[in-house]
Structure formats: structure tokens, C-alpha cells
C-alpha positions as CSV (number, residue, x, y, z in Angstrom):
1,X,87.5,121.7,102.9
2,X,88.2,121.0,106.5
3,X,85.2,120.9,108.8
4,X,85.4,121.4,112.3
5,X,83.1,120.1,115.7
6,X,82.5,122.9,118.3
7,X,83.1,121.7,121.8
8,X,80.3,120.0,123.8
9,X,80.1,122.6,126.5
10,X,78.7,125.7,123.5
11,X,76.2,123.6,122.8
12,X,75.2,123.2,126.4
13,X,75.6,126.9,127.1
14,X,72.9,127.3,124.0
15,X,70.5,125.0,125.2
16,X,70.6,126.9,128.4
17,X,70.3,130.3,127.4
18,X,67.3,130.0,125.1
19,X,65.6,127.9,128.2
20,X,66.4,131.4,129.9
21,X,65.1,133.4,127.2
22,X,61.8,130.9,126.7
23,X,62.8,129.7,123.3
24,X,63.1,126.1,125.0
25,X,61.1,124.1,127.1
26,X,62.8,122.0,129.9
27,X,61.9,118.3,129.0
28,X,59.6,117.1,131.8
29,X,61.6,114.2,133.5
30,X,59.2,111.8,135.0
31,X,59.7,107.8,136.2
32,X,59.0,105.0,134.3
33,X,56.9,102.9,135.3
34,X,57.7,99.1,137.2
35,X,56.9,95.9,135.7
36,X,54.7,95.5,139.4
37,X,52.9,99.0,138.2
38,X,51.8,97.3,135.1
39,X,50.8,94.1,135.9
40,X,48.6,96.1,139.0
41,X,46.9,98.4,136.3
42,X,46.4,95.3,134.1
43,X,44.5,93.5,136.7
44,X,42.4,96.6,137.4
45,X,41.4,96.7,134.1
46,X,40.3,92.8,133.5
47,X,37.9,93.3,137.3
48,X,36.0,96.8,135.6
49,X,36.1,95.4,132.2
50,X,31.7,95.9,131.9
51,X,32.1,93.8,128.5
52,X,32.6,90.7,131.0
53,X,28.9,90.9,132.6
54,X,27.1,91.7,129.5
55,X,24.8,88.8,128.7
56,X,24.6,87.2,125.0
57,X,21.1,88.8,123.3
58,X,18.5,86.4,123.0
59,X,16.5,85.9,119.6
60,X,17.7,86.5,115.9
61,X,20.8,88.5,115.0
62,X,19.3,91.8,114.0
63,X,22.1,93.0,111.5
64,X,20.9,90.2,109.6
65,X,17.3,90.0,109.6
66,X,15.1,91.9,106.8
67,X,18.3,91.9,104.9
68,X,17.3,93.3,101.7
69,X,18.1,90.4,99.0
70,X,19.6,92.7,96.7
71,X,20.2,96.7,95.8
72,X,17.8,95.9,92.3
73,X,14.7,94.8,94.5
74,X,14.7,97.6,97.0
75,X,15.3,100.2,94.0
76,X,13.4,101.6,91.0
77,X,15.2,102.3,87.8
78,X,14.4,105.6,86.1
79,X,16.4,105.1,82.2
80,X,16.8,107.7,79.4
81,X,19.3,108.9,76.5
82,X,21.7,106.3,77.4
83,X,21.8,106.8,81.2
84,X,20.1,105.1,84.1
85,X,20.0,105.5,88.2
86,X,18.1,104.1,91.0
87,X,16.0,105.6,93.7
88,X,15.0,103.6,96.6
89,X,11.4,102.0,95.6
90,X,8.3,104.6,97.2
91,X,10.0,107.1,96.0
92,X,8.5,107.9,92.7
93,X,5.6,109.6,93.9
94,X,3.8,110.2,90.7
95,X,4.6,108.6,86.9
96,X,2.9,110.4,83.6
97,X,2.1,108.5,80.6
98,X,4.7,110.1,78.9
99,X,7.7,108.5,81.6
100,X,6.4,104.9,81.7
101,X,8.9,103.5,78.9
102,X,11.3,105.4,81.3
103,X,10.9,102.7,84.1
104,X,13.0,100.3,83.0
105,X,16.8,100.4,82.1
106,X,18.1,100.5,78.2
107,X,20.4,98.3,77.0
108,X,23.7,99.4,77.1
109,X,22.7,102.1,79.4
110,X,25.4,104.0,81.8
111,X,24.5,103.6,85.7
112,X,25.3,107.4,87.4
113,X,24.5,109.0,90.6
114,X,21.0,110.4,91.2
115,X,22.7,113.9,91.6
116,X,24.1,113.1,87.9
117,X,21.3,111.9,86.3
118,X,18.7,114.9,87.9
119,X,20.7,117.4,86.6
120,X,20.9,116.0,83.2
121,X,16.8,115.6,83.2
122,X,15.5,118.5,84.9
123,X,12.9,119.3,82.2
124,X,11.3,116.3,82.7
125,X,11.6,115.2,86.7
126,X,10.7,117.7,89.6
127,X,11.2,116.5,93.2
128,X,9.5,117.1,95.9
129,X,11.6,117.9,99.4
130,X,10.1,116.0,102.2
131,X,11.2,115.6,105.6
132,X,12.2,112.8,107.7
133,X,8.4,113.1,109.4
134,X,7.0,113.0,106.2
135,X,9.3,110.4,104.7
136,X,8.2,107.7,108.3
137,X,4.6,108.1,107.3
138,X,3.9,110.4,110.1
139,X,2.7,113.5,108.4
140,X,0.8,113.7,105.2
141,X,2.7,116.2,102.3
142,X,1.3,119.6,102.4
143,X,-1.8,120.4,100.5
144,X,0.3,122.7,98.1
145,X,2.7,120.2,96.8
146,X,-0.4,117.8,96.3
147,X,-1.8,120.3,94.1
148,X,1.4,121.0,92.1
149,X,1.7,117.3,91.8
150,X,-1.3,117.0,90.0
151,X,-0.8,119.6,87.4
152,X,2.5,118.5,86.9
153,X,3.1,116.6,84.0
154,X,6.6,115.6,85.0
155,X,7.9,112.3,87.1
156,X,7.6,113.1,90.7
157,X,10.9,112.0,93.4
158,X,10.6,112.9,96.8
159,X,13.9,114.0,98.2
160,X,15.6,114.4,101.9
161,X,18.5,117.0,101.2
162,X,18.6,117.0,97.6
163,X,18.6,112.9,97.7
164,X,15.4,110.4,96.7
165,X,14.0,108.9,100.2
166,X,11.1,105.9,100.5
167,X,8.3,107.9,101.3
168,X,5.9,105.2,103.7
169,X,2.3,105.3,103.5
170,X,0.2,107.1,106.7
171,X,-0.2,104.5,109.3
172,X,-4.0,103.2,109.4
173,X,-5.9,104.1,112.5
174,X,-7.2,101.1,114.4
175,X,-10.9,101.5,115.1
176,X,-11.7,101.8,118.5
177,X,-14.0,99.0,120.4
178,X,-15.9,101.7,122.1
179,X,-16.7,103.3,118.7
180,X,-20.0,102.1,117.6
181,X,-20.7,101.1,113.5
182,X,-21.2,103.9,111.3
183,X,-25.1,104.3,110.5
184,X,-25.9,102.8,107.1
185,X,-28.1,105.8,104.8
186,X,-30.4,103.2,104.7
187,X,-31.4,103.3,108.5
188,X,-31.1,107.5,108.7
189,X,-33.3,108.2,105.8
190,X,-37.2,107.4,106.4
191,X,-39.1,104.9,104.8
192,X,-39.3,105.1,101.4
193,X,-42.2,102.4,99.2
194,X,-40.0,100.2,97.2
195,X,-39.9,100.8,93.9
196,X,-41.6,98.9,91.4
197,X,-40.4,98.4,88.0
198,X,-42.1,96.9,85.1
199,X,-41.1,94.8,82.6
């Protein structure tokens, strides 16, 4: 089979009559730029380069101080019918007799995901869903949830969007210095005759 090459000037006459038609856009023809333009642009650059003026930071690198040691010391293990997972610790908020031999891993137990291992133990965990407020110690839970929690006989998570979250104690209050000492009973109620007892 013999092939054959069209001329140059069809193609050409194409090109130009689907730019006509808008089918094509016209390449944009611009000037490149000098070695002179660069080096300028460069230099420009290295004199607004902010990273230059910024001062080294003073005291301990903070991406490695209160490093945790390891995942196993800032988790609890929750273990049962051959599987295992780990929730960060302060996040069990309540344990039942019946779940303490469940606090510790099995031997030859399989490590999942928390999403894995809840929904293969619903019947015995319920979590509680706190938020981020609640979670930084700055709001207590709701009375509610600390009534279900204790007529629940189940193991208690709390959870942030489904996942377990340390769930930090309420700040304590620092007593004021203008607050004066509580009043003992002793000095509100009135005298009273000692009481003698005999032997």
C-alpha cells in the first residue's frame, strides 16, 4: 500500500480556518527572558528573602520536648476474644467489675483499629461523645451522661467524632488571697458542755 504526504500549505490553510472558526487558539508569542532579567529577579529575591532576618529561637526545641517515650505508655489496652486496641490513656471514663480482666492484652491477641474493635464489642462498651471543650478540661460532661454513666454497666470511652480522646480533669480554682478561711462548725455553732464519758 502506497501512502502519500499532503503538501505543507493544506495543513496551514487548516490551521487557519479552524482559528477563523474558534476551534483553535492562536499560541500567545511572548519573549524570553535575558540572562540579565534573571540574574536581576534573582537578586531581588535573596534582599526580600524574610527567612534571612528571622532570629534562631531561644530555649529547648519544642518538637522534642514532652516527647511521649512510647505509643504503649500514653495508651490503654482494652483486650477480648482474641482482639486488642488502644485508646489514648483518660479515656476510659468508667471500668465495671465485669471489664477489669479486659485491661490488659491476651497473648496472641490481634491489634485492630478502635473503629474495628467498637463494632465488634458494642454489647459491652458505650462511648460517650465529648467535645473538644469538654475533652481540654474546660467544661464538665452534662449531668445526663453522668447519670447514664452510672447505671451503666458497660466500659465507658469518650469519643471526639466517633474516635477515643483523653478527656483532662477540670482545672482547680486557685483560692483567692482576699477570700477569708471558711468558718469551722465548731466556731458557728454555740457552746456546747463537753461531754463526759465514763469508763
Amino acid at each position: 500500500m502506497k501512502t502519500t504526504s499532503l503538501p505543507q500549505w493544506v495543513g496551514v490553510a487548516v490551521f487557519v480556518s479552524l482559528v477563523a472558526t474558534g476551534y483553535a487558539e492562536v499560541p500567545e508569542m511572548r519573549d524570553a527572558a535575558t540572562h540579565e532579567q534573571l540574574v536581576l529577579a534573582l537578586r531581588k529575591a535573596d534582599q526580600s528573602d524574610p527567612m534571612k532576618n528571622l532570629k534562631p529561637a531561644k530555649g529547648e526545641d519544642p518538637s522534642v520536648v514532652n516527647r511521649p517515650k512510647s505509643l504503649l505508655s500514653e495508651s490503654d489496652i482494652i483486650s477480648f476474644s482474641g482482639l486488642a486496641t488502644l485508646v489514648p490513656k483518660h479515656a476510659i471514663l468508667q471500668i465495671p467489675a465485669s471489664c477489669t480482666g479486659r485491661m490488659k492484652i491476651e497473648p496472641g491477641a490481634k491489634i485492630v483499629s478502635w473503629a474495628d474493635f467498637y463494632a465488634a464489642n458494642r454489647g459491652w462498651i458505650t462511648t460517650v461523645e465529648v467535645g473538644i471543650v469538654q475533652a481540654e478540661g474546660n467544661q464538665p460532661i452534662a449531668e445526663e451522661t453522668k447519670k447514664m454513666m452510672k447505671k451503666s454497666r458497660n466500659l465507658i470511652i469518650a469519643t471526639y467524632q466517633g474516635g477515643p480522646i483523653s478527656l483532662l480533669p477540670p482545672p482547680k480554682a486557685a483560692p483567692k488571697a482576699t477570700d477569708k478561711p471558711a468558718a469551722t462548725p465548731a466556731a458557728t455553732t454555740p457552746a456546747t458542755k463537753p461531754s463526759t464519758t465514763q469508763s
